[in-house]
C-alpha positions in Angstrom: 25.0 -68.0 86.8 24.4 -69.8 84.1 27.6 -72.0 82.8 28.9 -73.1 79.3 31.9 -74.8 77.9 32.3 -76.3 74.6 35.4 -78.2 73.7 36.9 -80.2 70.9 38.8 -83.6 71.3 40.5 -85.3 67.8 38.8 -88.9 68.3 36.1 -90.4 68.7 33.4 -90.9 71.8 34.7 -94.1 72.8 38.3 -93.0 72.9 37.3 -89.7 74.3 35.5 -91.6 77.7 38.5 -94.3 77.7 40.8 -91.1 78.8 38.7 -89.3 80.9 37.5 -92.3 82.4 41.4 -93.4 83.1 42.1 -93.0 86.6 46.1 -92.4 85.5 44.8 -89.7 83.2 42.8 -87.7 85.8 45.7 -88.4 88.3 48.4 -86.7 86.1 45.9 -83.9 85.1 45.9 -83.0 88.5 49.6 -83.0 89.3 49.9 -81.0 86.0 47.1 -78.4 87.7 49.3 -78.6 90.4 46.8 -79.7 93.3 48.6 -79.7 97.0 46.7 -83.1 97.6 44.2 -84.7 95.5 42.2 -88.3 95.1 41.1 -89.8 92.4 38.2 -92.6 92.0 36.8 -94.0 89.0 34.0 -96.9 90.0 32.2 -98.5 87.5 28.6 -100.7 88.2 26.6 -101.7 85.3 26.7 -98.7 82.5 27.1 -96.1 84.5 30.8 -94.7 86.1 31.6 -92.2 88.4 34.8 -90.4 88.6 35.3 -88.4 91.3 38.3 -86.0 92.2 39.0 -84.2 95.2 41.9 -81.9 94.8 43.4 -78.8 97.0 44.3 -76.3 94.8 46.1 -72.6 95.6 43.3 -70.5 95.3 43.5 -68.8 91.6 41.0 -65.9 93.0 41.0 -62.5 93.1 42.2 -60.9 97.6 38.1 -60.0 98.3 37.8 -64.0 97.9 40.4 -65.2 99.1 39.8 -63.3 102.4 36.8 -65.9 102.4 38.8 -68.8 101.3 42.3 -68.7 102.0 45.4 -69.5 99.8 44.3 -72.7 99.2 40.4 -74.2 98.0 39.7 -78.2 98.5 37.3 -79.0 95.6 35.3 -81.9 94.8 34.1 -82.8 91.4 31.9 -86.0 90.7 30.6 -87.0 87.3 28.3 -90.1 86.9 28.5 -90.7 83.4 25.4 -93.1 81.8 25.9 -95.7 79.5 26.7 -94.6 75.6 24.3 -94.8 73.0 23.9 -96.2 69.6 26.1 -93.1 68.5 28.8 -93.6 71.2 27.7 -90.7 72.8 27.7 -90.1 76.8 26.0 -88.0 79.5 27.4 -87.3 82.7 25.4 -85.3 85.6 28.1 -83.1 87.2 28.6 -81.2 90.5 31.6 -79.3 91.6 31.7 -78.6 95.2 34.0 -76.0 97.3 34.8 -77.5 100.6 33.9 -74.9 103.6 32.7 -72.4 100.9 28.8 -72.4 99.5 30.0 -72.6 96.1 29.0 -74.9 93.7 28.5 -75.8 89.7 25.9 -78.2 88.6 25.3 -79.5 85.7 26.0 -81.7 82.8 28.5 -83.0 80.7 28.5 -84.8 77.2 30.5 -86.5 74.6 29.4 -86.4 71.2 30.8 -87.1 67.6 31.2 -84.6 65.5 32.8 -85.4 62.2 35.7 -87.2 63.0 36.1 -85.6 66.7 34.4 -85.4 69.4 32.5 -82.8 71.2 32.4 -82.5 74.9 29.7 -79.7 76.3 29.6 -79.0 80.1 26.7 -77.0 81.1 25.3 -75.7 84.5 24.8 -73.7 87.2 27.0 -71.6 89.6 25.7 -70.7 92.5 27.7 -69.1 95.3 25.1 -68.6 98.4 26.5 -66.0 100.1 24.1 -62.6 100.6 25.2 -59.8 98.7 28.1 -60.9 97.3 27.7 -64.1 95.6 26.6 -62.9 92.2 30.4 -61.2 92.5 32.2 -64.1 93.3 30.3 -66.7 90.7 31.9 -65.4 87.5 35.6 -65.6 89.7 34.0 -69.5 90.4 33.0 -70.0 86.9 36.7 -69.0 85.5 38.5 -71.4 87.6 35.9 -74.0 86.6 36.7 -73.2 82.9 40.7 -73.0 83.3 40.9 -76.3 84.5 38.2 -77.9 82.1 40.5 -75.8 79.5 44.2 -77.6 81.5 42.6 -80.8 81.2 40.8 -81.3 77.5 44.6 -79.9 76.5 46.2 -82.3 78.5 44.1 -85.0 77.1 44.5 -83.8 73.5 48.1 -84.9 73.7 47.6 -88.5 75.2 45.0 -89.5 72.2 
């Protein structure tokens, strides 16, 4: 299922990948998600960084999936962003894996200006590989997906 998310941030590229490379930022967003648990990393090596998150999370999902899943979903989200160019703007590869579950987003990310602002775009793939039902549960995947891209850009809105 295909996956798209546009959103708007109220500064520019530079400033936008300074928060959501901030490993205090993507901490607090996840207590303000209110993850169980969760990790946060943010390595850098040359021009490229990775920030990865590992969060449990009750699971937001309708009884027929949480039958599969439980209460509670552990999820792992990496994005290697590259280096920006002469625009300031940034592309991240993205994955979003459910622990025990074959679920999954990939995709990409980016940060671009637009005006004064900056754009960020997240588009992939969800895939849940499970015979018969997986095309069900992808839109379920794809809406938790969104509502904490949605938590977060919101979030970070108010710390710019």
């Amino acid at each position: 299922m295909k996956f798209t998310e546009r959103f708007e941030y109220p500064a520019d590229p530079q400033q936008v990948f300074g928060l959501i490379s901030d490993l205090a930022f993507r901490e607090e967003s996840c207590e303000r998600q209110g993850a169980r648990d969760y990790t946060v990393t943010v390595e850098s090596q040359g021009d490229t960084t990775t920030v990865t998150i590992v969060r449990t999370m009750e699971s937001d999902m309708p009884d027929f999936i949480k039958k599969l899943t439980g209460d509670a979903v552990t999820v792992t989200q990496v994005e290697k962003w590259g280096p920006a160019d002469a625009a300031g703007s940034r592309t991240a590869d993205v994955s979003v894996d459910i622990h025990g579950q074959p679920a999954r987003m990939q995709g990409t990310s980016t940060l671009a200006a637009h005006g004064a602002a900056t754009t960020m775009s997240v588009d992939g793939d969800v895939k849940v590989s499970i015979p018969l039902i997986g095309r069900r549960i992808e839109p379920e995947v794809a809406k938790a997906i969104s509502a904490s891209l949605k938590d977060e850009v919101e979030y970070g809105k108010t710390r710019l």
